[in-house]
Residue frames as qw, qx, qy, qz and C-alpha x, y, z in Angstrom:
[[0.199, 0.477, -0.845, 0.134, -16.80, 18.06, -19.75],
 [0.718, -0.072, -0.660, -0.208, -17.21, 15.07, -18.75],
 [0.309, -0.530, 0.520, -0.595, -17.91, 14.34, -14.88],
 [0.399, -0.289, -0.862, 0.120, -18.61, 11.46, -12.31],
 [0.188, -0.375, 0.129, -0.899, -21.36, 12.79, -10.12],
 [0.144, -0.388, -0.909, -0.045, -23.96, 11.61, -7.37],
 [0.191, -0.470, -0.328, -0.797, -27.34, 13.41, -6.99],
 [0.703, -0.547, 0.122, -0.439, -28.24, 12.07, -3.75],
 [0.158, -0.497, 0.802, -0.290, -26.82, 9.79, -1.24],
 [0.968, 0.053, -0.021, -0.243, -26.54, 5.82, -1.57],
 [0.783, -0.292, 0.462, 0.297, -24.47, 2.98, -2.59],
 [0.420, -0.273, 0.515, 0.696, -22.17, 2.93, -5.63],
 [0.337, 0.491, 0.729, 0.338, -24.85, 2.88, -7.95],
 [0.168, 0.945, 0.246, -0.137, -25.92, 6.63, -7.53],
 [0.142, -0.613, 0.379, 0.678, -22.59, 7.77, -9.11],
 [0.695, 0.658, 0.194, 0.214, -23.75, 8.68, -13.15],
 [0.376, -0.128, 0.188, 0.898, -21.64, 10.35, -15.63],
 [0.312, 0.851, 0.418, -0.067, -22.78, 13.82, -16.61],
 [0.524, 0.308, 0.195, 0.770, -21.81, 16.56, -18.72],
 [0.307, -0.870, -0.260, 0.285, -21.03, 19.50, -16.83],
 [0.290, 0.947, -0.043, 0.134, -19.46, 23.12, -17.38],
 [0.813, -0.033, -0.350, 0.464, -15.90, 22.95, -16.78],
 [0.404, -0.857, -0.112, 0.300, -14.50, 24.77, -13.97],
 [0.614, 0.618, -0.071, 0.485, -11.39, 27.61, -14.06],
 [0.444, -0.103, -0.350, 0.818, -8.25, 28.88, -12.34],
 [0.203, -0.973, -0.034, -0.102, -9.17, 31.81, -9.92],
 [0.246, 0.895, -0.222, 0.297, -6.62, 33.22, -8.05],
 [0.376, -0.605, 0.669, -0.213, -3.85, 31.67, -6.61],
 [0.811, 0.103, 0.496, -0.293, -4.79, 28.41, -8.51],
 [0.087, 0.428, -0.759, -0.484, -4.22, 26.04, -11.37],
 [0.869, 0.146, 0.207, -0.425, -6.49, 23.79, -13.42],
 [0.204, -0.434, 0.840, 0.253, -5.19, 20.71, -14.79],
 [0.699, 0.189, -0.484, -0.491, -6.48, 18.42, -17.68],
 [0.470, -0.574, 0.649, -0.165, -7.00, 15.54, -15.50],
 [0.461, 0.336, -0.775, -0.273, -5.16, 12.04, -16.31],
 [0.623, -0.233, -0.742, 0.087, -6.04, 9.97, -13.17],
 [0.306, -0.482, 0.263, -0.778, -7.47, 10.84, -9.94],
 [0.251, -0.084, -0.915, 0.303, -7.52, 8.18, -6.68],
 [0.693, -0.556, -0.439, -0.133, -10.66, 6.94, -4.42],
 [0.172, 0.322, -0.582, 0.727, -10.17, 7.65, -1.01],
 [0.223, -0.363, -0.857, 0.289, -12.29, 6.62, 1.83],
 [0.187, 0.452, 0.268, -0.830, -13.86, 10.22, 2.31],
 [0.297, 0.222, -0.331, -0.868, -15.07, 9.78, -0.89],
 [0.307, -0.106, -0.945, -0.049, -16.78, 6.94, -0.49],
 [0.183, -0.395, -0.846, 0.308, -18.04, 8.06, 2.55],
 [0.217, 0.256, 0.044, -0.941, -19.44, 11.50, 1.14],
 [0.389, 0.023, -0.791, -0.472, -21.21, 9.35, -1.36],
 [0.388, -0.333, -0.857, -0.055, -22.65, 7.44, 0.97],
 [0.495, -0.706, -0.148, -0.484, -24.28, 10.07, 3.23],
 [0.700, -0.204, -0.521, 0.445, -21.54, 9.35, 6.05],
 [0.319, 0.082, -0.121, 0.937, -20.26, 13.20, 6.08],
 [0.150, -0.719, -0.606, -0.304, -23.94, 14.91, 6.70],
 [0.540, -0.795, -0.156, 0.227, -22.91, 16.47, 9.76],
 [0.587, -0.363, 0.247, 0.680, -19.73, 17.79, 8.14],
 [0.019, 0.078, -0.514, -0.854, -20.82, 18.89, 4.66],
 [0.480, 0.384, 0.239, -0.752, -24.36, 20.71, 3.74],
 [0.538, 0.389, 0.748, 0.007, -26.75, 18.39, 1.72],
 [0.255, 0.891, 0.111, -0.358, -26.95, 21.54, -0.71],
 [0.072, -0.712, 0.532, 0.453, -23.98, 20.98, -2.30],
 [0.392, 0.101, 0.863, 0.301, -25.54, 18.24, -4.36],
 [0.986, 0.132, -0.078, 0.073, -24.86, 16.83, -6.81],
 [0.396, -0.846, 0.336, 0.125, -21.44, 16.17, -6.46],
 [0.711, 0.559, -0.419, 0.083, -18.07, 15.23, -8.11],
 [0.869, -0.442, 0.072, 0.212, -16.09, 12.82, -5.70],
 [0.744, 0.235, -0.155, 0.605, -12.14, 12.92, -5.67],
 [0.397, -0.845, -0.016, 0.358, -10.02, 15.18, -3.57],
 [0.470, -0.566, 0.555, 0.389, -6.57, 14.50, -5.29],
 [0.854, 0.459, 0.240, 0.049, -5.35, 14.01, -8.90],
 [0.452, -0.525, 0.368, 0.620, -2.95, 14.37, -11.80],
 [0.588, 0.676, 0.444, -0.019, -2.45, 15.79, -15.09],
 [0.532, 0.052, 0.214, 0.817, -1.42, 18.43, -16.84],
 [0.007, -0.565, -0.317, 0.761, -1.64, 21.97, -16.50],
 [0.302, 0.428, 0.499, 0.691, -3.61, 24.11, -18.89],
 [0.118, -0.873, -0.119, -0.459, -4.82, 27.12, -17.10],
 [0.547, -0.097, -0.471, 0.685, -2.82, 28.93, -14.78],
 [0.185, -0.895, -0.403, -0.046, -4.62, 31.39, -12.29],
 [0.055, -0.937, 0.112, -0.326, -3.92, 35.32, -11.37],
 [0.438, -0.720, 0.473, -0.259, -0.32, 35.39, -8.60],
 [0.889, -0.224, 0.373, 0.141, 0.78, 31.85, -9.22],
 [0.314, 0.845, -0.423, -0.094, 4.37, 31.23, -10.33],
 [0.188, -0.474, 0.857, 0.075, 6.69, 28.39, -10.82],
 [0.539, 0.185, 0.795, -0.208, 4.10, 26.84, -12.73],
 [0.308, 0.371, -0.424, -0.767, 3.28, 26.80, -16.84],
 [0.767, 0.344, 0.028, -0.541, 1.04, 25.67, -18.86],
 [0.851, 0.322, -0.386, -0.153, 1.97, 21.64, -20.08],
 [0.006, -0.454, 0.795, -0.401, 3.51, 20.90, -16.84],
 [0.650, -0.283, -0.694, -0.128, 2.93, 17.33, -15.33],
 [0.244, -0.437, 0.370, -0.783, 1.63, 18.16, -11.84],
 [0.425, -0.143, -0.894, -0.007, -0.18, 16.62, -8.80],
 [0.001, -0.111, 0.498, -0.860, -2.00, 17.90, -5.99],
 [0.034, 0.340, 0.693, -0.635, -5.24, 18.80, -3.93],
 [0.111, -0.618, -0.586, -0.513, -8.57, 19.87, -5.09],
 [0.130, -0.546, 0.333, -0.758, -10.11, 22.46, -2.32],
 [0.669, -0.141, 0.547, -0.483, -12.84, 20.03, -1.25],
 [0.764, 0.061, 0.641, 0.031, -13.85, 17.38, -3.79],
 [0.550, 0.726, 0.016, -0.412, -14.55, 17.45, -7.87],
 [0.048, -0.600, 0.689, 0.404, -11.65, 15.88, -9.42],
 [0.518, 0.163, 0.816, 0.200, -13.04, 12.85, -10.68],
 [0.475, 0.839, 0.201, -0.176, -13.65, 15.01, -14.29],
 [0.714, 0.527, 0.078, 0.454, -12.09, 15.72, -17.26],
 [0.225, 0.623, -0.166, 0.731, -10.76, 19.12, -15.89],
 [0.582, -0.668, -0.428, 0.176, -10.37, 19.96, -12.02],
 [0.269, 0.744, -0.318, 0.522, -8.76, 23.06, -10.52],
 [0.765, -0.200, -0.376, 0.484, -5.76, 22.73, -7.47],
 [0.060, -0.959, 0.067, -0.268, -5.03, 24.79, -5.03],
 [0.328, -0.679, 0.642, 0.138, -1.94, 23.10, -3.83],
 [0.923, 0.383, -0.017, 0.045, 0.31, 20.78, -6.25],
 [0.431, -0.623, 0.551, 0.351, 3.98, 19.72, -6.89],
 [0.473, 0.551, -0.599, -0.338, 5.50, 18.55, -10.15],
 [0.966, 0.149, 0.052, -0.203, 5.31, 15.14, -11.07],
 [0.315, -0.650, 0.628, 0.290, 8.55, 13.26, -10.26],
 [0.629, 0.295, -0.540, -0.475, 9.90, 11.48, -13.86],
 [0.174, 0.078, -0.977, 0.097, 9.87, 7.72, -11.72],
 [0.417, 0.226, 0.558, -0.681, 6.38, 8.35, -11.29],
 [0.207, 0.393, 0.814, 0.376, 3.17, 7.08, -13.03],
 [0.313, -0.395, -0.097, -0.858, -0.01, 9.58, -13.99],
 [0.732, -0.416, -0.445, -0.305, -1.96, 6.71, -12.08],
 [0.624, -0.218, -0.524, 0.538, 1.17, 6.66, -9.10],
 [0.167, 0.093, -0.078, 0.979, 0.88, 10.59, -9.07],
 [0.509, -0.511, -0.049, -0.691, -2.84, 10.78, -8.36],
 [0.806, -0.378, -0.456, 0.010, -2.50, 8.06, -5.42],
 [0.495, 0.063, -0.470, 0.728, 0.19, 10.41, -4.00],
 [0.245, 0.311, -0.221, 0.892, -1.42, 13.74, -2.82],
 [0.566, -0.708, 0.137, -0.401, -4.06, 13.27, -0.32],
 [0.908, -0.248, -0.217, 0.261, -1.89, 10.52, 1.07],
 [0.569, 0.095, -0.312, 0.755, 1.11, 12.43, 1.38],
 [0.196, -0.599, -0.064, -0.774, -0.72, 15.67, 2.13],
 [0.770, -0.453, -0.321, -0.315, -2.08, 13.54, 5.00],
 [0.865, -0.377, -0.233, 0.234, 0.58, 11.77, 6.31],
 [0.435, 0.280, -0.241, 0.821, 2.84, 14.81, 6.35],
 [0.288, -0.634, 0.035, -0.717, 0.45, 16.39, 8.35],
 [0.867, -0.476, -0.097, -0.114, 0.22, 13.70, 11.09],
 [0.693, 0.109, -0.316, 0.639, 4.09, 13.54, 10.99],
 [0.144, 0.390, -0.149, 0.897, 4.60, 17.26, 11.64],
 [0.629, -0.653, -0.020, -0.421, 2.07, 17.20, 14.97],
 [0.944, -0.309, -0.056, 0.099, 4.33, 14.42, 16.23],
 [0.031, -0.940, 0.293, 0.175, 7.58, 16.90, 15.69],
 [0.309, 0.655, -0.681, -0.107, 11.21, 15.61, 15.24],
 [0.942, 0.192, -0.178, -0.210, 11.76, 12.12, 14.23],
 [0.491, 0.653, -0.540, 0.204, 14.94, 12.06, 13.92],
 [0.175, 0.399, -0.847, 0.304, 16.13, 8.94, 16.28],
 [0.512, -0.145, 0.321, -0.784, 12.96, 8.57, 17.09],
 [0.009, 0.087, 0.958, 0.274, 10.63, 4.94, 16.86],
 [0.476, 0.150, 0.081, -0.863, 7.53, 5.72, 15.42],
 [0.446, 0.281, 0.729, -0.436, 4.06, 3.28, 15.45],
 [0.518, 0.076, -0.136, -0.841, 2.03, 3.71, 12.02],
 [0.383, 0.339, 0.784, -0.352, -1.16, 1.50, 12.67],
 [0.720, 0.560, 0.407, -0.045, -2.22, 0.33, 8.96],
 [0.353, -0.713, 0.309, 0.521, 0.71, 0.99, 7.18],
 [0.322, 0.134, 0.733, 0.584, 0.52, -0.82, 3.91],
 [0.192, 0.813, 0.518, -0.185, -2.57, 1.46, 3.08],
 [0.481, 0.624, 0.119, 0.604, -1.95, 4.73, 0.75],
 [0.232, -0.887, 0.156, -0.369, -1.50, 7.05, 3.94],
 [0.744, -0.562, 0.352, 0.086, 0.52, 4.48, 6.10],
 [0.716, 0.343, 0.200, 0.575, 3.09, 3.73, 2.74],
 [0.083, 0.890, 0.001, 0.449, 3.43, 7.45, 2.89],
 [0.566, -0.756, 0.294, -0.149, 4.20, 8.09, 6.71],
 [0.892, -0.287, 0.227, 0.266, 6.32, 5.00, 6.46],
 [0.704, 0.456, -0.029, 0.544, 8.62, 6.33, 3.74],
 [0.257, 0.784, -0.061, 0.562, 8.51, 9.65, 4.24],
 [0.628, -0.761, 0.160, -0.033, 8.94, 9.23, 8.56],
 [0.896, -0.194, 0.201, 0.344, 12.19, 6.84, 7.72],
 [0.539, 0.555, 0.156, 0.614, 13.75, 9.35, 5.19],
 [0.160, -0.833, -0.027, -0.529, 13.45, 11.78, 8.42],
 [0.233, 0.357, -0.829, 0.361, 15.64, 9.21, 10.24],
 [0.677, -0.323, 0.398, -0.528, 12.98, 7.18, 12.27],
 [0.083, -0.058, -0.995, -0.004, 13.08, 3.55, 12.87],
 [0.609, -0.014, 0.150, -0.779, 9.12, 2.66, 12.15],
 [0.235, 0.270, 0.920, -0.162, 7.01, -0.61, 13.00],
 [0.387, 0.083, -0.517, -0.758, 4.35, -0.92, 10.73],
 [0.511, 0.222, 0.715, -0.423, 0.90, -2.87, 11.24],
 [0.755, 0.258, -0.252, -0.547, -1.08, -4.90, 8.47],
 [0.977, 0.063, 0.206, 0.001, -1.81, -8.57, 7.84],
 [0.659, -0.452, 0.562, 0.212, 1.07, -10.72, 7.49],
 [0.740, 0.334, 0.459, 0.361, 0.79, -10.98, 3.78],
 [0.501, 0.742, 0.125, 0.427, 1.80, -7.81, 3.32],
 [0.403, -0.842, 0.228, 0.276, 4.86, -7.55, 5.41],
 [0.625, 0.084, 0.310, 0.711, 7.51, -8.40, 2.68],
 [0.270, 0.738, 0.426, 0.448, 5.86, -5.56, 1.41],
 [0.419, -0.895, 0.068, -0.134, 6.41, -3.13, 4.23],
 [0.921, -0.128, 0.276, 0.242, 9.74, -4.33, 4.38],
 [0.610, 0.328, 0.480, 0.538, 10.54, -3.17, 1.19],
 [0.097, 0.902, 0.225, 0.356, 9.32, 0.38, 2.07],
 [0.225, 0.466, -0.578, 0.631, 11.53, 0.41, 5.18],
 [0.497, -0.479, 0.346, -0.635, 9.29, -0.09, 7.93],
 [0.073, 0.109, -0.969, 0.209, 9.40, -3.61, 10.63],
 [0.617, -0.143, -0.041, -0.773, 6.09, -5.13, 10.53],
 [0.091, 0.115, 0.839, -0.525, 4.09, -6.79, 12.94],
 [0.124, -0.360, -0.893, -0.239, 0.19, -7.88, 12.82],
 [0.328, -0.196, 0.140, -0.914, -2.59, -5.07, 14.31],
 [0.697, -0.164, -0.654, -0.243, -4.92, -6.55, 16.33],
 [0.858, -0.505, 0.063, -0.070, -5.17, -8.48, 20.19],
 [0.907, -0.219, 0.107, 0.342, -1.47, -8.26, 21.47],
 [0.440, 0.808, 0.082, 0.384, 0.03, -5.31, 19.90],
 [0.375, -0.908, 0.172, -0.072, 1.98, -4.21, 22.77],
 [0.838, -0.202, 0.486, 0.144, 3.12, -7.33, 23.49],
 [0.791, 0.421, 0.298, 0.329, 4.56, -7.43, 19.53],
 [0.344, 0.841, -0.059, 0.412, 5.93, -4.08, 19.65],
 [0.407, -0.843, 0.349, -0.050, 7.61, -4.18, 22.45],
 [0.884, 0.038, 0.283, 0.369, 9.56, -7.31, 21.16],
 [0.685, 0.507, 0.217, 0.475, 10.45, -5.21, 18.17],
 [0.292, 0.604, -0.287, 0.684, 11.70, -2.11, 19.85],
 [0.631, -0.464, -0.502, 0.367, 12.48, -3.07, 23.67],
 [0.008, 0.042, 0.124, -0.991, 13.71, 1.16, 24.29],
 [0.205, 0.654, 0.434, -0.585, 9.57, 1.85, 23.62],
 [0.297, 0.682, 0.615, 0.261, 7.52, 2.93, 21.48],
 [0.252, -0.189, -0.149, 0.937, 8.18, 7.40, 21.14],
 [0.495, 0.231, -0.010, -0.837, 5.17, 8.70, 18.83],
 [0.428, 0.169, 0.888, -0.001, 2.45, 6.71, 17.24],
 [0.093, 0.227, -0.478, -0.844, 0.46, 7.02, 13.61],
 [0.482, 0.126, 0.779, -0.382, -2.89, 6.40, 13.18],
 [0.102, 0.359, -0.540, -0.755, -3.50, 5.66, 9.50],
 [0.045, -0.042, -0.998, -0.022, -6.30, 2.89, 9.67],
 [0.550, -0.132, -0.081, -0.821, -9.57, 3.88, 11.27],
 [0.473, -0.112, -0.872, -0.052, -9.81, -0.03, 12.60],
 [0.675, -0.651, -0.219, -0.268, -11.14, 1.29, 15.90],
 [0.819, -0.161, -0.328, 0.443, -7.72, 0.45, 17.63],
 [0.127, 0.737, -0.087, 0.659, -7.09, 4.15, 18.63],
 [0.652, -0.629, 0.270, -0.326, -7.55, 3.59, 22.58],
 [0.929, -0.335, 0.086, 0.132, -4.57, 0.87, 22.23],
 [0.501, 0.695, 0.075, 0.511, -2.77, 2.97, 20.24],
 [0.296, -0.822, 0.202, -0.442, -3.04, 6.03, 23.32],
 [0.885, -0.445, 0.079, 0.113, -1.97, 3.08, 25.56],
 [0.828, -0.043, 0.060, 0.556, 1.41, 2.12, 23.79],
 [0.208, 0.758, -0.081, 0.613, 1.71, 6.31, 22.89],
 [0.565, -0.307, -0.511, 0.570, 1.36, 6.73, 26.65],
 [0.005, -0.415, -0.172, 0.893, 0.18, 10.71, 25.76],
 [0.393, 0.807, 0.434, -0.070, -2.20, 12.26, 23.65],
 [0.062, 0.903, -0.261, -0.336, 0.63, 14.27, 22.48],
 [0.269, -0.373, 0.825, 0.329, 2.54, 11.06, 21.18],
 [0.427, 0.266, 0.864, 0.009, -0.66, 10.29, 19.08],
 [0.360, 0.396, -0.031, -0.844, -1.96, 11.21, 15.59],
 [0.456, 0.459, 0.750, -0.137, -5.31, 10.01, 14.23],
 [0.027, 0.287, -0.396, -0.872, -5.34, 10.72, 10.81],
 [0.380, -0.094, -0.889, -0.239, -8.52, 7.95, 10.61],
 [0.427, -0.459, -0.745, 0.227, -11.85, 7.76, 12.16],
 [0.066, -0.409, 0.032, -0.910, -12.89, 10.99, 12.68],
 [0.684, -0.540, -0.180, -0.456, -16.26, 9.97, 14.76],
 [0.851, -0.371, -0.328, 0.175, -14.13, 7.83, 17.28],
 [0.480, 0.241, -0.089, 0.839, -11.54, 10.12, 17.42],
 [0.411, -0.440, 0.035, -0.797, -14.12, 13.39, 18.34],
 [0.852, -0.319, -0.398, -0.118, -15.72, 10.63, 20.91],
 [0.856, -0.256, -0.264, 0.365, -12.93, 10.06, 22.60],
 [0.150, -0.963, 0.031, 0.220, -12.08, 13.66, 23.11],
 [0.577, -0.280, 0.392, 0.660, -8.52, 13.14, 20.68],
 [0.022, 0.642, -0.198, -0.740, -6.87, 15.38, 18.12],
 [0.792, 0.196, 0.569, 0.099, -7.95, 14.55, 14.95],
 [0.235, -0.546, 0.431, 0.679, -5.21, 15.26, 12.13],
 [0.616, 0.680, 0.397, -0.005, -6.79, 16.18, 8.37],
 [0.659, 0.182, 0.250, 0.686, -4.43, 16.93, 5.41],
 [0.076, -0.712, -0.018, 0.698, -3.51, 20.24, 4.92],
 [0.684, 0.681, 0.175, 0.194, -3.52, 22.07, 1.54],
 [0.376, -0.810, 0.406, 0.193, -0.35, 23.02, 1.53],
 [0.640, 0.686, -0.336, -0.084, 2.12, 22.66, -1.51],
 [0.167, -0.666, 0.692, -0.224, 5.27, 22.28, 0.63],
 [0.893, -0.031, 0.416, -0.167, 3.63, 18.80, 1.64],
 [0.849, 0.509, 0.141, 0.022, 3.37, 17.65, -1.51],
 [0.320, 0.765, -0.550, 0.100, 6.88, 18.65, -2.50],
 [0.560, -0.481, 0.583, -0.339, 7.98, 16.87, 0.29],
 [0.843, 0.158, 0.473, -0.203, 6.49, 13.86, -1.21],
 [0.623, 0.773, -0.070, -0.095, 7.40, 14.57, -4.56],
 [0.130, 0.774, -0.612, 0.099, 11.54, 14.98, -3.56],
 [0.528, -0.074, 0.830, -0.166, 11.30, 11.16, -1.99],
 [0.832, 0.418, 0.365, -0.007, 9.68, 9.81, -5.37],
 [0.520, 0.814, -0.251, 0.065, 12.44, 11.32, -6.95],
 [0.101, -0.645, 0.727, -0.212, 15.18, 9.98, -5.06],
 [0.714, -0.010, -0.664, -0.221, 13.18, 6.39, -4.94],
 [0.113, -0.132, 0.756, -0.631, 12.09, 6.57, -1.05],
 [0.534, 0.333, 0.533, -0.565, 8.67, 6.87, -1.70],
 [0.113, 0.038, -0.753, -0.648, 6.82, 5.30, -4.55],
 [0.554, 0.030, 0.217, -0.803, 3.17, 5.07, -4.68],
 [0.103, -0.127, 0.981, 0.105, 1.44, 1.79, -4.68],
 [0.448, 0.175, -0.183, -0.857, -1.22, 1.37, -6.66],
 [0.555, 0.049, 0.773, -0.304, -3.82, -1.38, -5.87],
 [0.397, 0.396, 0.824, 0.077, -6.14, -1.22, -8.69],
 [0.051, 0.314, -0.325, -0.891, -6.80, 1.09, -11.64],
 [0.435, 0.667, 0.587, -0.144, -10.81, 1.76, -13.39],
 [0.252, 0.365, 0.318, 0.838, -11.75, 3.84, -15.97],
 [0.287, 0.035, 0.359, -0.888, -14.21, 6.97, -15.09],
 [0.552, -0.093, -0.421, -0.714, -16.99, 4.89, -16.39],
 [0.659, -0.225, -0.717, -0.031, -16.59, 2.02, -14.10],
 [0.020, 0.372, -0.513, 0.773, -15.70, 4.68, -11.03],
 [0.735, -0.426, 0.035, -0.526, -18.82, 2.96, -9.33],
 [0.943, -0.127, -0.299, 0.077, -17.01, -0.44, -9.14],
 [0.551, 0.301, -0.439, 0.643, -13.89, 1.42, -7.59],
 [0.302, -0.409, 0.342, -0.790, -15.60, 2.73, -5.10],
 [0.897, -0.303, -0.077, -0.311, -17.00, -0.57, -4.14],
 [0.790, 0.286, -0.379, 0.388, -13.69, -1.95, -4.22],
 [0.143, 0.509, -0.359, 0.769, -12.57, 0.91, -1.71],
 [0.639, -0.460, -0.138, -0.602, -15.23, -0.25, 0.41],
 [0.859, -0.236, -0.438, -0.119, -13.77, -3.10, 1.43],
 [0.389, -0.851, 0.335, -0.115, -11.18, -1.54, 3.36],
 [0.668, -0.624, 0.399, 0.072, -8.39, -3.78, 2.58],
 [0.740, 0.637, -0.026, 0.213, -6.58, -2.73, -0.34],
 [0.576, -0.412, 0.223, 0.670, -2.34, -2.34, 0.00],
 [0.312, -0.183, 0.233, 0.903, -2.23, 1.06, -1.51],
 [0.283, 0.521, 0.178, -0.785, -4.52, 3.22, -3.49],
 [0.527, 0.470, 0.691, 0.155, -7.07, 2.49, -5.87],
 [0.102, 0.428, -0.382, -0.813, -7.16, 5.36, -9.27],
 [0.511, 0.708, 0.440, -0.210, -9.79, 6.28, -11.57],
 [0.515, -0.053, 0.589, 0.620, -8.30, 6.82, -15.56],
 [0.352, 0.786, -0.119, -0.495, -9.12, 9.73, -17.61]]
């Protein structure tokens, strides 16, 4: 099958295509023919030789992509509610999805108001930002912070926090607050003055905060949280470990993804989809991801 791979660590250019054996359902799993499968900053930075200290040089070459969609065509040993020629979405274990074929160990059906290209931009994002919700417990009356919000993890948090009854403030540039807006969430600029702006917008305080960005802005963040317990960093791992805070990484975990899935079906949560490549050009989408300042999630096209 057909793969994106890099052999050694660099800049976009070391990602070829190669033809590699295709992989298969073990147990508890599901492979899926994939249709589209999203960029994500970790992949980027595995590529580049960011993650060294996290993941063993040995494991090259490599296939980028955590997250994709498709359709099933192998279904592994113990798994059930799932059949061959279902449209699915979900989680690779660690990376590999950017290929013709990838196998999931956590997924959800594909809601029908979805694209293939909105359905791979959902499931590390949601996977993600349900996990930073659920550290920060019940919402429910609650006003919640997410710091980069128009991004494919802050669009997440923001739907899926407001559909759990929170009133949320959002952060990103000013050109994409109609946009926020439109998802539910009151946005304000990130940046010098953030207190000052959120407190305007919710004069009761600020209750939990969402870090979805990685801008560095985590130590004003802790300020307006007032606890390390009102704060999850879902962004920025190295500053995050530095500064001695929790740092919140998606779970694999189906349930998530449902989660997500039951909000794209009801039309809370739609994925927003910056920019769409084919797998041949998957180097230029990963430069694109580089620049850090796309409104929603970039996808690679099987």
């Amino acid at each position: 099958m057909r793969a994106a791979r890099f052999h050694e660590y660099g800049p976009a250019d070391v990602l070829v295509i190669d033809d590699i054996p295709e992989p298969h359902a073990g147990p508890g799993e599901i492979r899926v023919r994939v249709a589209a499968v999203s960029v994500n900053a970790v992949d980027w930075m595995y590529r580049a030789g960011m993650l060294r200290d996290y993941i063993p040089d040995n494991l090259l070459p490599a296939t980028p992509g955590c997250d994709a969609a498709g359709t099933v065509d192998e279904v592994g040993e113990g798994v059930t509610g799932v059949s061959v020629g279902d449209a699915v979405f979900g989680l690779a274990m660690t990376f590999g999805a950017s290929a013709e074929h990838v196998v999931l160990t956590a997924w959800a059906p594909v809601p029908a108001t979805w694209s293939p290209e909105q359905a791979a931009g959902a499931g590390l994002a949601v996977a993600t930002a349900v996990s930073g919700l659920n550290t920060l417990g019940d919402l429910s009356g609650k006003t919640l912070l997410v710091e980069g919000a128009a991004g494919g993890v802050g669009s997440a948090a923001v739907a899926i926090a407001a559909a759990r009854g929170a009133t949320v403030i959002g952060t990103a540039s000013e050109a994409k607050h109609e946009y926020l807006r439109g998802i539910g969430a009151l946005p304000t600029t990130y940046g010098p003055g953030l207190a000052d702006r959120v407190a305007a917008l919710a004069p009761g305080g600020v209750d939990v905060v969402l870090d979805a960005a990685g801008s560095g802005s985590v130590t004003d963040l802790l300020a307006i949280a007032g606890e390390e317990s009102r704060l999850a960093v879902v962004a920025n791992i190295q500053l995050t470990t530095s500064l001695g805070l929790r740092y919140i990484s998606a779970e694999n975990d189906s349930a998530h993804l449902a989660e997500g899935a039951t909000h794209g079906a009801n039309g809370h949560y739609t994925p927003h989809i910056a920019e769409t490549f084919p797998l041949d050009k998957i180097a230029e989408a990963h430069r694109y991801a580089e620049r850090r300042r796309t409104q929603g999630k970039i996808v690679v096209t099987l």
